[in-house]
Steps between C-alpha positions, in 0.01 A plus 500: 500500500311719286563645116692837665687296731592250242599730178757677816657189529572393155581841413765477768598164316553711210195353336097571411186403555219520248149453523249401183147518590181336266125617648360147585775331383746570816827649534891408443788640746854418399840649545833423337839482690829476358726279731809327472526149513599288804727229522376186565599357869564101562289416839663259734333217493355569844394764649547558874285691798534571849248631713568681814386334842624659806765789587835332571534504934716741693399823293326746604129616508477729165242724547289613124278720477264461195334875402226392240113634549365212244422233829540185238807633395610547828416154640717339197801586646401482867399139417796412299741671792364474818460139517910470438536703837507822394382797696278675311289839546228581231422916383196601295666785413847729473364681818448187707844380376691814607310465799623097616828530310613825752372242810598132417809617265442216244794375315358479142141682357305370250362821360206526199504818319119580517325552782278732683564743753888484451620372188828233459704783340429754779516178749914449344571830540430594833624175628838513298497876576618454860838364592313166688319418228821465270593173667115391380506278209182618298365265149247681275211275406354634242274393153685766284661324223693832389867589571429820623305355785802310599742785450283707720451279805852433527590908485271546740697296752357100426799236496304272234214475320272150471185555175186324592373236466838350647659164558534368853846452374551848443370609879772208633799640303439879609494360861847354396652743357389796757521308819683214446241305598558085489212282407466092526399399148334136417689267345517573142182304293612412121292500240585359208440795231265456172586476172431867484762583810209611714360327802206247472182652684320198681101567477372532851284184672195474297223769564232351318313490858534864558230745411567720192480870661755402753730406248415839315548659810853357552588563205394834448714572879743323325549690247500870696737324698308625802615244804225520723239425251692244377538321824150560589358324165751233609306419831177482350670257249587328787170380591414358179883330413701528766833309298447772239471789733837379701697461162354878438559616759856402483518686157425803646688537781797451235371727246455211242176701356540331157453167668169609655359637160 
């Protein structure tokens, strides 16, 4: 994050961070927090998840509109939401989205905050400015951590707020709660939980076959959590191991990026 960046936020925790530095020798950063402590939580002794398939029949076509000039960003959620039978419109920019949201009338916008031309906060408030637009569900995406980023989209006219990186689960439940919108889910998988209470991670079909820079490639995607690269380095993987590139692939397109590194 960098040392300003990072002293900000555990001043904000109400701590410090410290540096000691030795020429040749190397340097120590620490900081020291003063928290309270949790309570400790029994775990079931299995955990459960459902993964959506399909929109339920007989509802209609929901038209988003995802504003968001990064392209790999952009084609995260198109592939996560388009393939479920949503309608969906893409915007480089605030500019382009004021532009298709005044013609196709979208029913919920996926808005980032920074962009060219037309930023998301100027984007918000001409849309939610007219009396049309207040009938326009609008979620901030943003990768502010800080309050007052949240507290500031949402006086600016945004009904919710979603921090990046996000969950596909958190993209399904807006789409609930704004628009009532009813998914199929797959029948529930149990795992049976470790004796930590957290969820075994199987390692992925052997990739001894597989050439060393496309794993470093994949992983390095992987780990910027940029979609296009990652699928990409996938295909090439493909050649060498096709098992392991389907069981990676499958990672990705459910966001399981711990399971690929």
């Amino acid at each position: 994050l960098g040392l300003s960046i990072s002293r900000q936020y555990v001043n904000l925790m109400g701590g410090d961070l410290t540096v000691r530095s030795e020429l040749g020798q190397g340097s120590l950063f620490q900081f020291d927090l003063l928290v309270e402590l949790a309570g400790g939580t029994e775990l079931e002794g299995e955990t459960r998840h459902k993964r959506v398939l399909a929109l339920e029949t007989g509802q209609p076509v929901y038209r988003l509109l995802i504003a968001e000039d990064n392209e790999s960003n952009r084609q995260l959620l198109v592939k996560l939401l388009e393939p479920l039978g949503f309608a969906v419109k893409e915007a480089v920019n605030g500019q382009v989205a004021v532009q298709i949201w005044e013609q196709w009338k979208p029913d919920l916008i996926w808005m980032d905050m920074r962009m060219p031309v037309m930023d998301g906060h100027q984007a918000i408030m001409h849309i939610k400015g007219t009396a049309k637009g207040q009938d326009t569900v609008i979620i901030a995406l943003t990768a502010s951590a800080f309050e007052e980023e949240r507290e500031r989209v949402l006086f600016e006219g945004c009904d919710d707020f979603v921090r990046k990186p996000f969950r596909e689960g958190e993209i399904f439940n807006m789409l609930v709660k704004y628009l009532d919108v009813r998914f199929v889910y797959e029948e529930p998988v149990e795992y049976p939980a470790s004796s930590h209470g957290q969820e075994e991670v199987q390692a992925p079909t052997d990739l001894g076959e597989i050439p060393s820079n496309l794993i470093a490639d994949l992983q390095e995607a992987t780990i910027t959590a940029d979609m296009t690269q990652i699928l990409k380095s996938i295909e090439q993987i493909s050649l060498h191991n096709p098992a392991a590139a389907e069981r990676l692939a499958d990672y990705a397109h459910n966001f399981e990026y711990k399971k690929i590194l």
